[in-house]
C-alpha positions as CSV (number, residue, x, y, z in Angstrom):
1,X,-27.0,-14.1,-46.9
2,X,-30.4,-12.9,-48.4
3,X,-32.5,-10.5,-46.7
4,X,-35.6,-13.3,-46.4
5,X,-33.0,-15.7,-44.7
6,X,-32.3,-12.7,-41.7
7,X,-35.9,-12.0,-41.6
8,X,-36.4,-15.9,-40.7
9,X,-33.7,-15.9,-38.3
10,X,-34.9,-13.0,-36.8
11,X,-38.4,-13.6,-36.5
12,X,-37.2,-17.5,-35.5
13,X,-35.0,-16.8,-33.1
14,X,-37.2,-13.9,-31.1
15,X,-40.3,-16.4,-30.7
16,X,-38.3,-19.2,-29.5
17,X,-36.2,-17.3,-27.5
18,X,-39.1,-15.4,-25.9
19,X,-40.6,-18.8,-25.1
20,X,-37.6,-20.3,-23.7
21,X,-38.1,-16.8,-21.3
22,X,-41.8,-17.7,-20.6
23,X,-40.6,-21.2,-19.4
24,X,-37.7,-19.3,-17.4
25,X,-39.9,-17.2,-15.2
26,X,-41.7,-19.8,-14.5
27,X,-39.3,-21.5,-12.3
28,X,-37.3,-19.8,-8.7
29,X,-35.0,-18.3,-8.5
30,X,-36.0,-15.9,-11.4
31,X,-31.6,-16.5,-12.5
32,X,-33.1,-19.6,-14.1
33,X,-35.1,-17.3,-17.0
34,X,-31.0,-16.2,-18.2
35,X,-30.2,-19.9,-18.7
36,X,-33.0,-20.8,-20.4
37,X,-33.8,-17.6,-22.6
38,X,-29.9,-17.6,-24.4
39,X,-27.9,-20.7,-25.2
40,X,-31.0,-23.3,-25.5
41,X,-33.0,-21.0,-27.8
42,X,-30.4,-20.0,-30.0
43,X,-29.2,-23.6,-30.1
44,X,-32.9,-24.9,-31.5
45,X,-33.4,-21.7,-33.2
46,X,-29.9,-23.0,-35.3
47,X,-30.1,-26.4,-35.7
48,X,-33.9,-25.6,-37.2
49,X,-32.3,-23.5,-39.6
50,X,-29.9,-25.7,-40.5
51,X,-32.4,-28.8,-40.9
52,X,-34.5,-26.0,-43.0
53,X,-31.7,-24.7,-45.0
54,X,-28.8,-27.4,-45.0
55,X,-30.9,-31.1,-44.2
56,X,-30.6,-33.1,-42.0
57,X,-27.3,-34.5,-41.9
58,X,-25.6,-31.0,-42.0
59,X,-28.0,-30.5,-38.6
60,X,-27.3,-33.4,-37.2
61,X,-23.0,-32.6,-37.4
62,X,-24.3,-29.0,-36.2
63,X,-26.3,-30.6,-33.3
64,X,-23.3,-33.3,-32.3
65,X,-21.2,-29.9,-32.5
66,X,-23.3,-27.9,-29.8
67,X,-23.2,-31.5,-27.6
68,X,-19.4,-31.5,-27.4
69,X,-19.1,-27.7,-26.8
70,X,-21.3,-27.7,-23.9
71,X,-19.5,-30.8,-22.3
72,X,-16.3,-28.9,-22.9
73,X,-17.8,-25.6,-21.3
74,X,-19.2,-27.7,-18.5
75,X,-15.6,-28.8,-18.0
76,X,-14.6,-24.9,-17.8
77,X,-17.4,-24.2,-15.4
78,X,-16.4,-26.4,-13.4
79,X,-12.8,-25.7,-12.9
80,X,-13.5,-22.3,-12.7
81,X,-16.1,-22.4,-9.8
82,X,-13.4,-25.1,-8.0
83,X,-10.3,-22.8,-8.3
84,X,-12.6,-19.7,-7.1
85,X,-13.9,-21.9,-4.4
86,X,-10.4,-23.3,-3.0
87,X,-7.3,-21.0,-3.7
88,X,-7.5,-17.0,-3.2
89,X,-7.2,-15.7,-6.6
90,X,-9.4,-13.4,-8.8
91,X,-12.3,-14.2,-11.1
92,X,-10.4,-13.4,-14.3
93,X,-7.1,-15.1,-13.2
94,X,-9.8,-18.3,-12.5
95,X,-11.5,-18.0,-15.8
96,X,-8.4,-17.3,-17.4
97,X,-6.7,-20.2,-16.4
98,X,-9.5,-22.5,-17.4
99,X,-9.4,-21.9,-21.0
100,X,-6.6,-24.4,-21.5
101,X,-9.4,-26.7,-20.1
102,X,-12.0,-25.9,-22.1
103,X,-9.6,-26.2,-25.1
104,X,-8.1,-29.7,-23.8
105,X,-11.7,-30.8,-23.5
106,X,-12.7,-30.1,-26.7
107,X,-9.7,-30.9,-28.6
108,X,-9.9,-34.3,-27.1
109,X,-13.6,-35.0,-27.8
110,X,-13.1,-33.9,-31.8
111,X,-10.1,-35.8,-32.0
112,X,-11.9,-39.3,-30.3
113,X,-15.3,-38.6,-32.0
114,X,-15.2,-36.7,-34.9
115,X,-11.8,-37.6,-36.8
């Protein structure tokens, strides 16, 4: 990678991620300004680079990409907070165990969708 691409994605990355924490602080409780300061502004902040860099078709696969990872990490989430919430076991055994969901989900979304 060139030094002027890291430069971009540095300089990119810390304005739109410091706006996505302006937006965040905004809002109650002040947990929101965690969500919105990481995984949307680095998400924009790469599919930006990779419309810039790759086009738009490359983006748009990169973009579809992000969609199916967060629907398979919603699916984790999930099944995490339900085992924590109705069977006495740790956080890590919880998170732990819901891996093999978060890999069913998103083996089963790239086979249906992108094969």
């Amino acid at each position: 990678m060139e030094p002027i691409d890291l430069l971009l994605r540095f300089v990119a990355g810390g304005l739109i991620i410091s706006g996505f924490s302006l937006v965040g602080d905004l809002f109650k409780p002040k947990s929101f300004s965690g969500i919105f300061s990481a995984a949307p502004s680095l998400a924009v902040t790469t599919i930006g680079l990779a419309l810039f860099k790759q086009g738009a078709i490359y983006a748009s696969i990169e973009a579809r990409s992000m969609i199916f990872g967060a629907i398979a990490f919603f699916g984790y989430a999930y099944a995490t907070c339900f085992i924590l919430m109705h069977y006495k076991i740790g956080a890590l055994a919880a998170s732990t165990a819901s891996i093999a969901i978060w890999l069913g989900i998103a083996m089963l979304l790239w086979t249906i969708c992108l094969r």
